[in-house]
C-alpha positions, 0 to 999 in steps of 0.5 A: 531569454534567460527567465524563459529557459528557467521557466521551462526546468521549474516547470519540469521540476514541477511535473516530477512532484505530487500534486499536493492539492489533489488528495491522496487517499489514506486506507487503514486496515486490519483485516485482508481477503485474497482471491487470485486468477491466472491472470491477477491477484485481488486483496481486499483490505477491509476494518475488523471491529467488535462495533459490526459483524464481520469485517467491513470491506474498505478498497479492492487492489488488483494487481498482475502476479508478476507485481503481485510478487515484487511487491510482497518482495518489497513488503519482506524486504521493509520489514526486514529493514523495520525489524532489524531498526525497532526489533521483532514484530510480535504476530499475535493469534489466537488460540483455538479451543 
């Protein structure tokens, strides 16, 4: 009885983790155009490269407004975190002629 009842908390153990075996894709961007509605904000995150005109859109986010702003909260509140741990992060742009 005792291997059974261990059996049933690793398997629920188990449901908690990721899946290591299913892949989890990864998304590198440098550029982002935004749309929004009343009902949900759209971002588009894209590549930027000399290698193509414009910039190549990569995956499409839509989200509620509601978590729209919880995460930009959450975005603020890390970089807060990151610049106090490694100091300012420098936003460099460019200069208009």
């Amino acid at each position: 009885m005792m291997n059974r009842e261990k059996e049933k908390t690793v398997n629920k153990v188990a449901l908690n983790q990721p899946d290591l075996n299913s892949a989890i894709p990864e998304v590198y961007t440098n550029a982002v155009l935004t749309n929004m509605t009343p009902y949900e904000f759209e971002i588009t995150l894209g590549l930027g490269s000399n290698n193509y005109e414009g910039v190549r859109p990569v995956v499409n986010v839509r989200m509620s407004p509601q978590f729209a702003k919880e995460f930009t909260q959450l975005l603020q509140n890390n970089i807060k975190m990151f610049e106090e741990k490694f100091g300012e992060i420098k936003v460099f742009k460019p200069e208009v002629n």
